[in-house]
N, C-alpha and C positions, 0 to 999 in steps of 0.2 A: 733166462730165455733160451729157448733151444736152438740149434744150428738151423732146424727147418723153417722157423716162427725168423730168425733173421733172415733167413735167405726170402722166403715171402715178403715182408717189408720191403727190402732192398729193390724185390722184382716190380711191387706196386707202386714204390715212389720213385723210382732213378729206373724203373725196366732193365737193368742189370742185377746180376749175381753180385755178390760182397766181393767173390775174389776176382769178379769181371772188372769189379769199380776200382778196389785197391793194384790193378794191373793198369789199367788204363791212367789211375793218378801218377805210375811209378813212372809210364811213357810220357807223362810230360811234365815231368819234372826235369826228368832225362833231355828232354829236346830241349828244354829253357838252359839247361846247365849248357848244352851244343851249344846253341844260339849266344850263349854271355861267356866260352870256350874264350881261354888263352891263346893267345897266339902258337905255345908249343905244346897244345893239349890234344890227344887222340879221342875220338870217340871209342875205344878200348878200352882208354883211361876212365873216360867219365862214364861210363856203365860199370865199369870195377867198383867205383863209390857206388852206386847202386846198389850192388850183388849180382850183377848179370853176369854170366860168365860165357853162355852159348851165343856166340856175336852173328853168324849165320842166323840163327831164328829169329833175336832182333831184330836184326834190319829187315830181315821179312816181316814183322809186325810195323816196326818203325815206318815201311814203306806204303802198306797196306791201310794203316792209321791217317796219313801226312799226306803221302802221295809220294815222296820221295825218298831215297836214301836216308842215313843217318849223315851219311859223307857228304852231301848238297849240301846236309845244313850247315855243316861245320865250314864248305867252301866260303858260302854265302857272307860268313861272320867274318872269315877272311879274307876277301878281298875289300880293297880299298873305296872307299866310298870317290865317283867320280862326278 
């Protein structure tokens, strides 16, 4: 199959590009690992397992995605339930 004939598919069944879908899965898988974060885990850390390495443009995707920070989420996991 050729790169154009997947990207068509891609566009008619899910309306995103292949690298638009496989970005979007990476963001949240990333946010579920925030979300079940250790008590002494960075979100630096958990995008390193990723391969993210520009934390600036993350969180501006992360933020733009979600609505919030990567940092919210990680607060969120942290504080104690009341």
């Amino acid at each position: 199959m050729s790169p154009r004939t997947l990207q068509t598919i891609f566009l008619e069944q899910l309306g995103v590009t292949p690298h638009r879908y496989l970005s979007l899965r990476r963001l949240c898988a990333i946010r579920e690992s925030i979300r079940n974060a250790d008590a002494d885990e960075t979100v630096a850390a958990i995008c390193a397992r990723f391969g993210v390495w520009d934390f600036g443009r993350f969180a501006g995707h992360y933020r733009d995605h979600f609505g919030i920070p990567p940092s919210a989420d990680l607060g969120k996991r942290r504080r104690p339930a009341v």
